[in-house]
N, C-alpha and C positions, 0 to 999 in steps of 0.2 A: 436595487441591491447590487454590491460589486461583488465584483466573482470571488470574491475571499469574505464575503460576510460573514459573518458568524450566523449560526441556523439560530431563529429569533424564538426558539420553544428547547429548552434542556429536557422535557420532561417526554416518557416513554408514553407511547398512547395506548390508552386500552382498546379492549375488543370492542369497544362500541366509538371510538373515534377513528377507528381505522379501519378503511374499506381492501380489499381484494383489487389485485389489477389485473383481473385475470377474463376481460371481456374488452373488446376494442381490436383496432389492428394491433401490429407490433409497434408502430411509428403513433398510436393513439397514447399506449402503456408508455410508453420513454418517455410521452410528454411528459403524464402524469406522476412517473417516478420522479423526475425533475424536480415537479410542483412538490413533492412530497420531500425532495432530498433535503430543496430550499427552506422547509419551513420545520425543520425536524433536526433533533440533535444527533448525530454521530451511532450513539447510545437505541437512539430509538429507530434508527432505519435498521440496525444490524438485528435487533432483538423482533421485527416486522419481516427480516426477510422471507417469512417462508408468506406471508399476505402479498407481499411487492414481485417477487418472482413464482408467477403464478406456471411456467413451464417446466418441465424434465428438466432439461439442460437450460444454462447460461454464459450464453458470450461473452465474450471479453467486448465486442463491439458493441451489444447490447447493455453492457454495464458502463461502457467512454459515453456513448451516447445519452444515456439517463442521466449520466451526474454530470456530465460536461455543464450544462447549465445552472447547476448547485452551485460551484468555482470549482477552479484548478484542488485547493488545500483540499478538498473531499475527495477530489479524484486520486489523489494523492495517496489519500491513506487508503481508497479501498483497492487500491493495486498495489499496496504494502503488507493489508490484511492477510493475501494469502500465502506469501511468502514468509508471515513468522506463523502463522499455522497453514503447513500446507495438507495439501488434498491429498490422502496415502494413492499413489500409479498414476499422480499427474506430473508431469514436469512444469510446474507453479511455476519454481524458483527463476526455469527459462525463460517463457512465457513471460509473465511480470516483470524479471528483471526486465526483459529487453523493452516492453511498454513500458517502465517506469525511465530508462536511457532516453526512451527517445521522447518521454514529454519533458525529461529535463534538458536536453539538447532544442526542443520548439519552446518552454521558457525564455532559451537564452534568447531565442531569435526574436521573443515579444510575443509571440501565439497567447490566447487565451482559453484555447480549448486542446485538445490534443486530438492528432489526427493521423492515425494505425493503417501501415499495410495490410489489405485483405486478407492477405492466408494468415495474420494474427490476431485478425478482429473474426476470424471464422473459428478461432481456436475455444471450444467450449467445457465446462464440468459442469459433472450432475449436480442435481440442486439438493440432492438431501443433505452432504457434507457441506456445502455452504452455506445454509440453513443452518445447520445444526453449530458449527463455528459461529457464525452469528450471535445464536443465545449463548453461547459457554461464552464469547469474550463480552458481549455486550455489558453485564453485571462490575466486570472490571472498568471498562469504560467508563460508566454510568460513573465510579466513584471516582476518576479523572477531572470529567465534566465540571462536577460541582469547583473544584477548585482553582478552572480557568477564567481567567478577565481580560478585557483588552486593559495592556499596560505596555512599555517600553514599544511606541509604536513605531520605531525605528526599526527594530528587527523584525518587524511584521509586514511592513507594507512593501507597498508594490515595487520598491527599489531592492528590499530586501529578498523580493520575489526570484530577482532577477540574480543575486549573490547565492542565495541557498539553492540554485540551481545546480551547479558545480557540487558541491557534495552529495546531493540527491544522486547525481549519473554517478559518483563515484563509488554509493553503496548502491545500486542499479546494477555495475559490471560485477561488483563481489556477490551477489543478491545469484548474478545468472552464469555465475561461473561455478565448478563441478567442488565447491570447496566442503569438504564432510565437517557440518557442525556449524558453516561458517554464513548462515543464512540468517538467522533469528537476531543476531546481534543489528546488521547494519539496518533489517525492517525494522527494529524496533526505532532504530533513529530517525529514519522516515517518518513512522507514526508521531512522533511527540515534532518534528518540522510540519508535520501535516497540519498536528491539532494546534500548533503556534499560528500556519496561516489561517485558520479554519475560525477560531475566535480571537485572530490578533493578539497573541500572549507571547511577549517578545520573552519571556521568564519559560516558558516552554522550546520555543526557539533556543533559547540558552542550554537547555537539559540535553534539544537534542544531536547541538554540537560538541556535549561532553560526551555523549553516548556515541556519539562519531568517531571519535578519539579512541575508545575503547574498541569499540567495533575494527578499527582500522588495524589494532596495536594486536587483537584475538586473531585478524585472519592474517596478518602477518608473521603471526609464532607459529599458526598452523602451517602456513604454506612452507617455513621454513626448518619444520623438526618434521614436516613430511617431505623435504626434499633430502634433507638429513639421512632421514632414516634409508630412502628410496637409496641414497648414494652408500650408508653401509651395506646396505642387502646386495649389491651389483659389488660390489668389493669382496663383501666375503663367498658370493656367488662364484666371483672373478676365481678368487683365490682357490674354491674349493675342486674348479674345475681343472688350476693348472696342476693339483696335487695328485689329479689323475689321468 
């Protein structure tokens, strides 16, 4: 299978097709997540996560590692995840954004897995909110899925890998910079570039460079009627001070 397959089961597993990975080493469980990310829909690992992450906390390096082997498009989206819902007292948006820069910056280079400085692969959140995001987005998911196919495989393949890189880091720097409001737009762009390389759907590719556009056009009116505003407030700040 190439690192952008598509997961060859759409369907969510029940309790009795799905086991706990909550016995082995650490490096036993990442296999196993892997084997599981491979063969499982998007839909059905997020709605699994509380059986798949069987610890308190979870890494960030614990999560590169498990899906690195899935492909890149899965990695993709699940460091997109928690930037359009994030964890309330974590800084996601930092964190992710910057892991999401730098595997589009190892993209361009040709890398096929991504590969994180230690004090960001050590950066961890509780598992109950991660869990619990899982099943609320999973149901949304679920009715995505059904209406993805491989089709325009121009925009999906491995050339295409290398071009949708360049916008990925561009919503990656808006993702991890301090913008109020200005996060959910560009992850959700990722997400639908994710689920284009995830099952080859060059028509979701397409969504998620309209959504790019949008994304771009939302943090640029923010950034711009907040510098706005910042610059009347020092003006009539200015002004009220010389009156006295």
């Amino acid at each position: 299978m190439g690192i952008d397959d598509p997961a060859s089961s759409g369907e969510t597993p029940t309790g009795d097709g799905s086991q706990s990975l909550d016995s082995g080493s650490a490096a036993e469980r990442s296999d196993d997540l892997a084997a599981y990310a491979r063969s499982h829909s998007a839909s059905a690992i997020l709605a699994d996560l509380g059986k798949l992450l069987p610890d308190r906390r979870v890494t960030v390096g614990e999560m590169v590692d498990a899906l690195g082997g899935a492909g890149i498009g899965l990695t993709i989206l699940m460091l997109a995840l928690p930037s359009f819902i994030p964890v309330p007292g974590l800084p996601t948006g930092v964190v992710f954004g910057t892991a999401l820069a730098i595997l589009a910056l190892q993209v361009m280079l040709g890398a096929d897995r991504l590969i994180l400085p230690e004090r960001l692969r050590r950066f961890s959140m509780p598992r109950e909110p991660v869990v619990k995001g899982g099943l609320w987005i999973a149901p949304w998911f679920r009715r995505v899925e059904w209406m993805l196919r491989p089709r325009l495989p121009a925009l999906s393949g491995r050339i295409a890998r290398f071009v949708l890189a360049l916008p990925i880091l561009v919503h990656a720097v808006m993702i991890l910079l301090p913008i109020p409001l200005g996060n959910q737009l560009p992850a959700l762009a990722v997400i639908a570039f994710a689920f284009g390389l995830i099952e080859r759907d060059g028509l979701a590719v397409l969504a998620g460079a309209f959504l790019s556009f949008i994304a771009v056009a939302w943090n640029g009116a923010i950034v711009f009627f907040s510098a706005e505003l910042s610059l009347m407030a020092y003006r009539w700040t200015t002004a009220l001070a010389e009156t006295f």
